[in-house]
C-alpha positions as CSV (number, residue, x, y, z in Angstrom):
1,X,-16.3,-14.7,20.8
2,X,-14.6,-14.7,24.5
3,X,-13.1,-12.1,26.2
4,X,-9.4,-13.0,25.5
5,X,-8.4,-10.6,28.4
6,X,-9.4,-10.2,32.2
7,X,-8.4,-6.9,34.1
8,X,-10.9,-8.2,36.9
9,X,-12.6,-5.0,36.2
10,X,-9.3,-3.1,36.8
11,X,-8.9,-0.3,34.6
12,X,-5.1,-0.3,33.6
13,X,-3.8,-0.6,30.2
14,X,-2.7,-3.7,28.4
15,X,0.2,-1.7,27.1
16,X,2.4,1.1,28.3
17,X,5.6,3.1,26.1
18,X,8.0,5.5,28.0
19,X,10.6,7.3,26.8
20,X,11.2,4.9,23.9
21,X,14.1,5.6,22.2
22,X,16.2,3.8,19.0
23,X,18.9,4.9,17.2
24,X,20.6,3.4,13.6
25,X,23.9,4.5,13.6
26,X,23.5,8.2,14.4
27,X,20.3,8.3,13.3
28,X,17.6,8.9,15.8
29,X,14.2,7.2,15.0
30,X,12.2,7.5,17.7
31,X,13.0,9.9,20.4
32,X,11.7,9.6,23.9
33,X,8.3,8.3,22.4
34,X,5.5,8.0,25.3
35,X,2.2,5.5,24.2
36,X,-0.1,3.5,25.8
37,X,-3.1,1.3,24.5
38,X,-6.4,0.4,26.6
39,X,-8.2,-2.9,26.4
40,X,-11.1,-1.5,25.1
41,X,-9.6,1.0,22.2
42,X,-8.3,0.9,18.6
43,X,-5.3,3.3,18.7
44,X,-4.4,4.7,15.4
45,X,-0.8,5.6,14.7
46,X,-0.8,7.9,11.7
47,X,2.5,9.8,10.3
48,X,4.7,10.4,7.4
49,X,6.9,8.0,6.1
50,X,10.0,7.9,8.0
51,X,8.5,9.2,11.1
52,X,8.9,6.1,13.4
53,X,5.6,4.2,13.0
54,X,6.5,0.9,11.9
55,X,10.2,1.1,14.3
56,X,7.6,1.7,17.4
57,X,5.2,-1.1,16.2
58,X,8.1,-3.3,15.6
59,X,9.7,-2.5,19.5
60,X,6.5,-3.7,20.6
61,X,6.2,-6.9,19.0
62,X,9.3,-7.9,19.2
63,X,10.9,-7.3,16.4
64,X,13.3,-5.1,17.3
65,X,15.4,-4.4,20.2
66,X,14.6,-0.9,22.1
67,X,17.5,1.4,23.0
68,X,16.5,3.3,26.0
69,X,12.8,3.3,28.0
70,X,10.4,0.9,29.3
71,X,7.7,-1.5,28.0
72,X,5.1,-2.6,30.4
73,X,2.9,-5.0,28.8
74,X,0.0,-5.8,31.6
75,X,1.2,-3.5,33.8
76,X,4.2,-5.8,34.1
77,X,8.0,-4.7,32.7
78,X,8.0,-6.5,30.1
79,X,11.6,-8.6,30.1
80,X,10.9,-11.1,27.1
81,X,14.5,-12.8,26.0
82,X,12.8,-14.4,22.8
83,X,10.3,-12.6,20.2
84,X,8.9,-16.2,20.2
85,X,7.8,-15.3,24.1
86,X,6.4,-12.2,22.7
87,X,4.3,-13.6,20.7
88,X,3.0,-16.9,22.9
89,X,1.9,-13.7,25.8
90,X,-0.9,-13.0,23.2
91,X,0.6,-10.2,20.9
92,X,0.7,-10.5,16.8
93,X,1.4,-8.0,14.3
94,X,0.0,-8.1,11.0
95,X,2.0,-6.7,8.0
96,X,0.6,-4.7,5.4
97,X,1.8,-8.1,2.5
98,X,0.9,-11.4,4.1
99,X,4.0,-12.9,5.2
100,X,2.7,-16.7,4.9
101,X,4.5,-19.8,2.5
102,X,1.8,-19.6,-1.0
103,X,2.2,-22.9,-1.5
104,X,1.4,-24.6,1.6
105,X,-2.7,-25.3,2.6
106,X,-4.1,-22.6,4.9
107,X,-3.9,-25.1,7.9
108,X,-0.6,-25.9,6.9
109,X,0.1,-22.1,7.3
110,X,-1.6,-21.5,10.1
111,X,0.1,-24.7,12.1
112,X,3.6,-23.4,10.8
113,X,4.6,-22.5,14.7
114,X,1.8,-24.2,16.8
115,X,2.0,-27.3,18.1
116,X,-0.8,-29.3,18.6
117,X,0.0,-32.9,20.4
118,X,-1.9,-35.8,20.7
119,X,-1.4,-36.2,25.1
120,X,-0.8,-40.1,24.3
121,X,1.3,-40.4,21.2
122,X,3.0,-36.9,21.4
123,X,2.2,-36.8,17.7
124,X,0.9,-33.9,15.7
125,X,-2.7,-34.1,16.1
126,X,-4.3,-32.8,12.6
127,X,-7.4,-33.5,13.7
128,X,-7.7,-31.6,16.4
129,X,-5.6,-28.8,14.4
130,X,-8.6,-28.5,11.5
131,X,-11.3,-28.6,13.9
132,X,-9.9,-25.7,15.9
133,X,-8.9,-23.7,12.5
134,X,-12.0,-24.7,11.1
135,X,-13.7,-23.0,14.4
136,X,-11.8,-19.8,14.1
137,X,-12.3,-19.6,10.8
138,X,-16.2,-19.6,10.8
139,X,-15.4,-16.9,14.2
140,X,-14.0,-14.6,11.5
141,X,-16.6,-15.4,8.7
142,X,-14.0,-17.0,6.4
143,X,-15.7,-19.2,3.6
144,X,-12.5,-20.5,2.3
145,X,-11.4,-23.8,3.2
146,X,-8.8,-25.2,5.6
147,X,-7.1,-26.9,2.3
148,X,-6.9,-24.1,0.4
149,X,-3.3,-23.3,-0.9
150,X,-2.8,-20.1,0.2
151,X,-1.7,-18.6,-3.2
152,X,-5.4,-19.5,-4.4
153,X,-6.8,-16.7,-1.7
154,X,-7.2,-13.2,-2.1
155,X,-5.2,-10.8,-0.2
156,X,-8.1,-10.0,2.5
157,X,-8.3,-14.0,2.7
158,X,-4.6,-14.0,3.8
159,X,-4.6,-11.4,6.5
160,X,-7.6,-13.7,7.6
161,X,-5.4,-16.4,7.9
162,X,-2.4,-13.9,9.6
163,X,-5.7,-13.4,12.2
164,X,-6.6,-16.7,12.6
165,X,-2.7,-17.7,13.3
166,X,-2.9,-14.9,16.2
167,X,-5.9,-16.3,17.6
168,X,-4.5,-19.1,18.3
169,X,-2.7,-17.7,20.6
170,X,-5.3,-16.1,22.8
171,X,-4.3,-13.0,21.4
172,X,-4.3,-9.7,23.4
173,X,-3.0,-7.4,21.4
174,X,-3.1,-7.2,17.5
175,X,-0.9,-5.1,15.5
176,X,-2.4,-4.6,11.7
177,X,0.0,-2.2,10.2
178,X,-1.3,-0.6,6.7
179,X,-3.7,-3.2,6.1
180,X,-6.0,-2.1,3.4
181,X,-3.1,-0.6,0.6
182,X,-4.6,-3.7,-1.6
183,X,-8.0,-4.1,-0.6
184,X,-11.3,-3.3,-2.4
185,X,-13.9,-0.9,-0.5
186,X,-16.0,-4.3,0.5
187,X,-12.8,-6.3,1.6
188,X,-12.4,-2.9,3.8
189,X,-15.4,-2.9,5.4
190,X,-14.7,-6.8,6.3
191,X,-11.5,-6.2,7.9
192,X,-12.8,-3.5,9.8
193,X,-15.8,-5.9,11.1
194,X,-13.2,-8.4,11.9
195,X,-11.2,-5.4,13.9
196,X,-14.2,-4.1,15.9
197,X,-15.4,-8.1,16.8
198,X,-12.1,-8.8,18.5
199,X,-11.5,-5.2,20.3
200,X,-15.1,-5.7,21.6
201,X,-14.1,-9.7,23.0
202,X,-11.3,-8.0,24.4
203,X,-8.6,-7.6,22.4
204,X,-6.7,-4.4,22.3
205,X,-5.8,-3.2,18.6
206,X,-3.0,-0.8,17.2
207,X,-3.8,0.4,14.0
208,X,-1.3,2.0,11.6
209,X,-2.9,3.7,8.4
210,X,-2.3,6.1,5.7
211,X,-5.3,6.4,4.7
212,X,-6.8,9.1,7.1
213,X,-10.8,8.5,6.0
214,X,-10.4,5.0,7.1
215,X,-8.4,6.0,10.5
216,X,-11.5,8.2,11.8
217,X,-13.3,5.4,10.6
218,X,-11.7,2.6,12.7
219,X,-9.9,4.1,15.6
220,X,-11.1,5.6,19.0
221,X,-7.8,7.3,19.7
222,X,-4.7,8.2,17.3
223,X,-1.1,9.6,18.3
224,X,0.8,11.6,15.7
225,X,4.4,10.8,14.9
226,X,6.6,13.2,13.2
227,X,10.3,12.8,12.7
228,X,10.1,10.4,15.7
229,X,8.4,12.3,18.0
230,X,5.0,12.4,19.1
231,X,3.9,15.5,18.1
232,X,-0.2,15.3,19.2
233,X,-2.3,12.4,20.8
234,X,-6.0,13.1,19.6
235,X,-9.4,11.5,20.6
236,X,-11.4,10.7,17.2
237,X,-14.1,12.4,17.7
238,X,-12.5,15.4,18.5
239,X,-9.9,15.6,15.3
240,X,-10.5,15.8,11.4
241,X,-8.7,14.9,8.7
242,X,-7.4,18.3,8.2
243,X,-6.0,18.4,11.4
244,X,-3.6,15.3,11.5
245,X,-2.5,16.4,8.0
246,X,-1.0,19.5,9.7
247,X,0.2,17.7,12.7
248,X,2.0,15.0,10.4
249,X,3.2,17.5,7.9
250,X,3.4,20.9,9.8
251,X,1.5,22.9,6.7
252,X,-1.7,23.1,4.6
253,X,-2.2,20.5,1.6
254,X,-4.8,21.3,-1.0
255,X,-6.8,18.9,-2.5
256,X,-5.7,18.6,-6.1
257,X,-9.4,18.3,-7.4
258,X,-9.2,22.2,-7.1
259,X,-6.8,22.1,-10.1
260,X,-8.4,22.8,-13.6
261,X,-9.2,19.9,-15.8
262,X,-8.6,20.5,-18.9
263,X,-7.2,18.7,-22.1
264,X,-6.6,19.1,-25.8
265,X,-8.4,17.3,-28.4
266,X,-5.4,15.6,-29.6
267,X,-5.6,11.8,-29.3
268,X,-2.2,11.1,-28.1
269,X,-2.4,7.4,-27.9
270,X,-4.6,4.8,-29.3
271,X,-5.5,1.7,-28.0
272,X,-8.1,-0.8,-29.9
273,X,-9.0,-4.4,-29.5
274,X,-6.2,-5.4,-26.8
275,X,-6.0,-8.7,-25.8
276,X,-3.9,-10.2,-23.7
277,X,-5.0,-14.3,-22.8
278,X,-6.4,-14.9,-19.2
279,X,-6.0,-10.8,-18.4
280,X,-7.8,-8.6,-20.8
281,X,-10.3,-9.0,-23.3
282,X,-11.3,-6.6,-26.3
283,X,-10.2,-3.3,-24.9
284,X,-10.3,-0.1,-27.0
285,X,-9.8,3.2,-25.7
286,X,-7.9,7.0,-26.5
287,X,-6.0,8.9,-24.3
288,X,-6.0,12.6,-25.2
289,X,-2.7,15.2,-24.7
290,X,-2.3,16.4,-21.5
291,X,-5.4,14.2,-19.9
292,X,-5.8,11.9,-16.9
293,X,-7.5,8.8,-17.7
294,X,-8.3,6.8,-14.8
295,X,-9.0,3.2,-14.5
296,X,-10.9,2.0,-11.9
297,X,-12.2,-1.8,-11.0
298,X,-11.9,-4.5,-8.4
299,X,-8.9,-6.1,-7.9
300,X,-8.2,-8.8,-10.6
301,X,-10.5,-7.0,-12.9
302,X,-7.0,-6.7,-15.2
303,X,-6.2,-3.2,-14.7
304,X,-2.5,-3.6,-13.8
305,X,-2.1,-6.6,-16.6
306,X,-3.4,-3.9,-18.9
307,X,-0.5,-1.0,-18.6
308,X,2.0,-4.2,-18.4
309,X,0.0,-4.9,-22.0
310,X,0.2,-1.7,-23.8
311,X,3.9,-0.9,-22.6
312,X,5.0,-4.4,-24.0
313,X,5.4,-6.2,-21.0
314,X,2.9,-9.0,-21.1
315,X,2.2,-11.1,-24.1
316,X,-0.5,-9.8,-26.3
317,X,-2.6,-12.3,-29.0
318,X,-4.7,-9.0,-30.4
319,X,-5.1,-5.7,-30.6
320,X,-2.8,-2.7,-31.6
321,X,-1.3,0.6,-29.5
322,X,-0.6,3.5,-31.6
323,X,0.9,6.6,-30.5
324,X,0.1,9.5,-32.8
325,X,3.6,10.8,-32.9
326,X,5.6,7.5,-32.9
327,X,3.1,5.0,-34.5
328,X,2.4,1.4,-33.7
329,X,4.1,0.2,-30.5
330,X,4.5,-3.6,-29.9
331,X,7.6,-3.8,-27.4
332,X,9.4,-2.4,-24.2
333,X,11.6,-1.0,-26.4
334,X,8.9,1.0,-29.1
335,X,7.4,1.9,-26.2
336,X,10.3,3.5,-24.4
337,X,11.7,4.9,-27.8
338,X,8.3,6.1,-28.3
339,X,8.4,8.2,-24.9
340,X,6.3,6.2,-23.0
341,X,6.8,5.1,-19.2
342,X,5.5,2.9,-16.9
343,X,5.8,3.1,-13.0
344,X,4.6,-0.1,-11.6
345,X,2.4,-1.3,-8.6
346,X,5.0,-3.3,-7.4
347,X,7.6,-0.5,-7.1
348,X,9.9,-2.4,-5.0
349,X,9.6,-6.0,-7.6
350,X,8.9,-4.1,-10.6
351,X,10.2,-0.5,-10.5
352,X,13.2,-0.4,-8.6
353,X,16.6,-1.8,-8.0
354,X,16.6,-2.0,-4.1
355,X,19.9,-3.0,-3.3
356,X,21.7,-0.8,-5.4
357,X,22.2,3.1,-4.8
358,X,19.5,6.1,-5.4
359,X,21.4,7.4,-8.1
360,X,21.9,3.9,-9.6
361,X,18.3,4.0,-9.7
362,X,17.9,7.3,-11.3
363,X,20.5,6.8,-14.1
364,X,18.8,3.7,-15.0
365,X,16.8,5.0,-17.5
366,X,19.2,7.9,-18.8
367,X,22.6,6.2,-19.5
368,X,22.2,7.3,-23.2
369,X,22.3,11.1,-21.8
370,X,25.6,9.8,-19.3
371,X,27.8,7.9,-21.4
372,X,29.2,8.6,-24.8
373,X,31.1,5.5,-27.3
374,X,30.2,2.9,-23.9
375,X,31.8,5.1,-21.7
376,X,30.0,6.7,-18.4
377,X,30.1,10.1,-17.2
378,X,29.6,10.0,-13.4
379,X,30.0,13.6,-13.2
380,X,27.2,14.2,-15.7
381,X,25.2,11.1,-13.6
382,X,25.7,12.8,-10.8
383,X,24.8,15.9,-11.7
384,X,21.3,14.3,-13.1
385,X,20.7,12.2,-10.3
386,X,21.0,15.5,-8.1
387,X,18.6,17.5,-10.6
388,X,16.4,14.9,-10.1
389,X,16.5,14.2,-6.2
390,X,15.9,18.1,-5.9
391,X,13.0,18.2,-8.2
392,X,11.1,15.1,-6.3
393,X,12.1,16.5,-3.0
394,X,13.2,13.2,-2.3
395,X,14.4,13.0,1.5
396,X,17.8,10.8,2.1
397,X,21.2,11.2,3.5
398,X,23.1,10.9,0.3
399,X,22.6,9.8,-3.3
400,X,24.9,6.7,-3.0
401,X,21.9,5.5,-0.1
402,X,20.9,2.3,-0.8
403,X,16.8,2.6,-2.3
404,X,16.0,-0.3,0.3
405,X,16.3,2.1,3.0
406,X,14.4,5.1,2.1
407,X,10.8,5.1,3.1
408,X,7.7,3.9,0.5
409,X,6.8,7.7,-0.3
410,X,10.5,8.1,-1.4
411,X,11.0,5.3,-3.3
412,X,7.6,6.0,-4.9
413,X,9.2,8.9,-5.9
414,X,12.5,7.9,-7.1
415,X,10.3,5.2,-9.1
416,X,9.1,8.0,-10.8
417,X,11.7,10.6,-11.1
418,X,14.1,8.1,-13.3
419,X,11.7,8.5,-16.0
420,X,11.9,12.5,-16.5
421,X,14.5,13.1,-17.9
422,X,13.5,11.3,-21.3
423,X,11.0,14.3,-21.7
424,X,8.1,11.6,-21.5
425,X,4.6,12.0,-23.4
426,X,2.9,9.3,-22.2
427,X,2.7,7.9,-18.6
428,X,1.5,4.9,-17.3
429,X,0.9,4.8,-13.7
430,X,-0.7,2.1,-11.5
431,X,-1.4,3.0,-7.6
432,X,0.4,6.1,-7.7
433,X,0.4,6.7,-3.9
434,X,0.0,2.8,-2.8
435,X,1.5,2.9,1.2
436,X,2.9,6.6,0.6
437,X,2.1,9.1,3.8
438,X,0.0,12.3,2.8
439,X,2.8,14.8,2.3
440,X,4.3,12.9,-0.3
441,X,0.8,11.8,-2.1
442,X,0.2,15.7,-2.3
443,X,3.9,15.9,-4.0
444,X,2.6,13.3,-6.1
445,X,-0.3,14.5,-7.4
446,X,0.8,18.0,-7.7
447,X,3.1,16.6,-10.2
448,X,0.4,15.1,-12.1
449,X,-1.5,17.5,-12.1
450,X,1.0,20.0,-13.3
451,X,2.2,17.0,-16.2
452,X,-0.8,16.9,-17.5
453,X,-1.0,21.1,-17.9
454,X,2.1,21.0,-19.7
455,X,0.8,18.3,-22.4
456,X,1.7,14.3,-20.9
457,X,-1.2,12.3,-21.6
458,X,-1.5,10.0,-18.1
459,X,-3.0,6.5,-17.9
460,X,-3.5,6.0,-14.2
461,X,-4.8,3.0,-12.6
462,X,-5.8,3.3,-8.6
463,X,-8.1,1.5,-6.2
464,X,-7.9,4.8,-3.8
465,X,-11.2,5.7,-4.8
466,X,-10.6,9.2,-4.0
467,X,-7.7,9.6,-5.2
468,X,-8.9,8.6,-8.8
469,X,-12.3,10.7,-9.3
470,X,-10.0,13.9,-8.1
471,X,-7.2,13.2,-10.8
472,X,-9.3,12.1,-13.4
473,X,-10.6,14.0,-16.6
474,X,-12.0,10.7,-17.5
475,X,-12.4,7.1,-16.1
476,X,-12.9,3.6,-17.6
477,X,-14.1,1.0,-15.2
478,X,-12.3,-2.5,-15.8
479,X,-14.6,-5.7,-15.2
480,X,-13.3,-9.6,-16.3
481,X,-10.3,-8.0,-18.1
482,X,-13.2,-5.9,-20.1
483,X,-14.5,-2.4,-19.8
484,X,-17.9,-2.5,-18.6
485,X,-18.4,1.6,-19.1
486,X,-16.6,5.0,-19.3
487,X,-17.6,7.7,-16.9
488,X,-17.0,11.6,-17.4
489,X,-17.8,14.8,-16.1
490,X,-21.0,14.9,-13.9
491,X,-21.7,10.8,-14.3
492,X,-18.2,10.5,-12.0
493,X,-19.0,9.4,-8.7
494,X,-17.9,6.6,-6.2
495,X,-21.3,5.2,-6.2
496,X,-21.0,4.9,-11.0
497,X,-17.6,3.6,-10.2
498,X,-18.4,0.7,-7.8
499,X,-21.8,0.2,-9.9
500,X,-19.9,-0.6,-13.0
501,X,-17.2,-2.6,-11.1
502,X,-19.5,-5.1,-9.4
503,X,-21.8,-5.6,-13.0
504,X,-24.4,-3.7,-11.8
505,X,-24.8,-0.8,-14.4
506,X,-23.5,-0.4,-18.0
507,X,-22.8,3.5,-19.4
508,X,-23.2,1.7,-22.9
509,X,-19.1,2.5,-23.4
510,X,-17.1,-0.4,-23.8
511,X,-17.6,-3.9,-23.6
């Protein structure tokens, strides 16, 4: 791959921050933030939600206009009019969802904004454009072809294609913010090949990440952000994961595998021969009081489609879920009579109403404890709404804030918090702590932890592969909609879990 960038051998850096400052309203974001970024380095930016990342990333690129400081870019000022200027210099950000249009072809997609004329006929040449996608493509190690509807690919296959639209470019300087929320461990170690092949042509990288194993992993340098101020700048090899969790958080989290796990022998719910056409397949299982049953797989093994199944969301052709205090559950509505809740992947498609307020949100689920004969309370809503925005520690300037505007780890949580009130016995959860910073994924997973102790049986799907063998009492590992084993106790281990995923082993449990 060539060296997208000549210093001639002077060692300045590509990009320079000082005293960057932005305000909303009278909000500060970012306060007098100071960065820079080196040719040759992958600078991690790691931080809580809220404290700035993604505003600094998106001053950089373009997106957003800067209040007060400088940007050199090159060791130039940089006085771009036009994000579209931004972006021709060589510098592409890449957003944790692939913002591309599914139904056009991947050279379609990656052609969008890039004009490639025929020097005679001033037409589009598509030639030319396939043979040069084609090329970058194969740079990359993408298999997929050029024709491809973009729908048809995987998520890693799309931030490909995000790359390969960069590249184009000559890109400089590549922005990947949270890009592995919905990978598997193997589209991971891709991404992080591709990242590594362009810093070493020459391309400088800024990666953001809440996932702190994979940011010693892939970075040579991280700053810390906290409430918009860089709090610590650390060399990788000189800082653990222990550290930046107190430097992003200001106090000690412990691990929540130190809890006890423990569970009764009550089956609390029952669920035997599910089928759901195209998703799952002949799936039995029991879910004891006050356990945490993870379910682990790759993604598209039918893990989500199966909590959508059992909670009445997706059609089913088979199969029955019984809960042994409320009997045989068929729809939303059994299910939710029945005490059973579901907090989605999709939090901000599925779980929430963004545009409406947080306490909107939290009375959702609880106007039959708010309004008597079709009238509302709003002093009794209010009064929930608070109960419930103290218990979650949720983090906002008012209860009438928009949900749209709180961070991912707060929204998580107000995703979750509508549902307690209903004294629930059952919870289904998929990707508990999917793009939520570390302080609130401890929150998180204190509170399961502490749900299951007091009796709620927990379903929990996650493809944080840590996350699941500390939570879990129990896991079944999903494979073609089926359950290819069950692992407990001593047989738990990343290594079972990615063996049963992948077909290569089979505990005899399941199908």
């Amino acid at each position: 791959m060539e060296v997208r960038v000549d210093l001639g051998g002077t060692a300045i850096n590509v990009l320079e921050c000082k005293s960057v400052s932005k305000w909303y309203g009278e909000a500060a974001v970012l306060k007098s933030v100071n960065f820079d970024l080196a040719q040759n380095e992958i600078h991690a930016i790691v931080g809580e939600n809220g404290a700035g990342k993604s505003t600094l990333v998106k001053i950089i690129s373009g997106l957003v206009p800067v209040d007060v400081g400088t940007i050199k870019f090159e060791g130039n000022d940089r006085t771009f009019a036009h994000i579209r200027e931004i972006q021709n210099s060589g510098v592409a950000l890449i957003h944790q969802e692939p913002r591309l249009f599914p139904d056009l072809s991947v050279l379609e997609n990656v052609c969008v904004d890039y004009q490639v004329r025929d020097g005679k006929s001033k037409r589009f040449n598509w030639k030319k454009a396939e043979e040069e996608t084609k090329a970058l493509l194969a740079e990359l190690g993408c298999s997929f072809s050029v024709h491809s509807p973009v729908k048809a690919l995987s998520v890693a296959d799309q931030q490909m294609v995000d790359m390969v639209s960069a590249l184009r470019k000559k890109l400089k300087l590549l922005i990947v913010d949270e890009p592995t929320a919905s990978l598997t461990p193997s589209e991971v170690e891709r991404l992080f090949a591709t990242i590594r092949k362009l810093n070493a042509s020459g391309v400088a990288i800024i990666f953001i990440g809440h996932r702190l194993e994979e940011v010693l992993q892939i970075s040579t340098r991280i700053t810390v952000l906290k409430d918009g101020e860089v709090v610590a700048v650390k060399k990788t090899s000189e800082t653990s994961e222990d550290e930046l969790i107190r430097l992003m958080v200001g106090r000690n989290i412990s691990a929540s595998a130190t809890d006890s796990k423990t569970s009764s022998n009550k089956v609390s719910l029952k669920v035997s021969n599910l089928e759901s056409p195209g998703f799952v397949a002949d799936v039995s299982f029991e879910v004891k009081q006050g356990e945490i049953l993870g379910i682990g797989g790759l993604v598209g093994a039918g893990r989500s489609e199966l909590l959508e199944t059992i909670f009445g969301l997706r059609k089913r052709t088979a199969g029955e879920v019984h809960s042994s205090n409320h009997g045989s559950i068929k729809t939303v509505k059994q299910a939710i009579t029945s005490r059973i809740a579901l907090v989605p992947e999709d939090r901000a498609h599925n779980g929430l109403f963004l545009n409406r307020s947080i306490n909107e949100n939290l009375i959702i689920t609880n106007l039959k404890l708010t309004s008597k004969g079709g009238k509302r309370n709003f002093g009794k809503e209010q009064q929930i709404g608070q109960e419930l925005i103290e218990k979650f520690r949720v983090k906002l300037s008012s209860a009438s804030q928009l949900v749209r505007e709180l961070s991912g780890g707060n929204q998580q949580k107000v995703s979750l918090a509508k549902w307690l009130k209903q004294e629930i016995e059952i919870l289904l959860i998929d990707e508990p702590s999917r793009g939520v910073d570390v302080g609130s994924k401890a929150e998180i997973h204190q509170f399961l932890n502490n749900s299951a102790k007091d009796g709620m049986s927990i379903v929990m799907v996650s493809s944080d592969m840590r996350e699941l063998i500390e939570l879990s009492h129990r896991i079944i590992v999903m494979r073609n909609g089926r359950i290819a084993g069950e692992l407990s106790g001593s047989q738990i281990s990343e290594e079972a879990v990615l063996r049963l995923a992948s077909g290569l082993a089979s505990t005899g449990k399941g199908n």
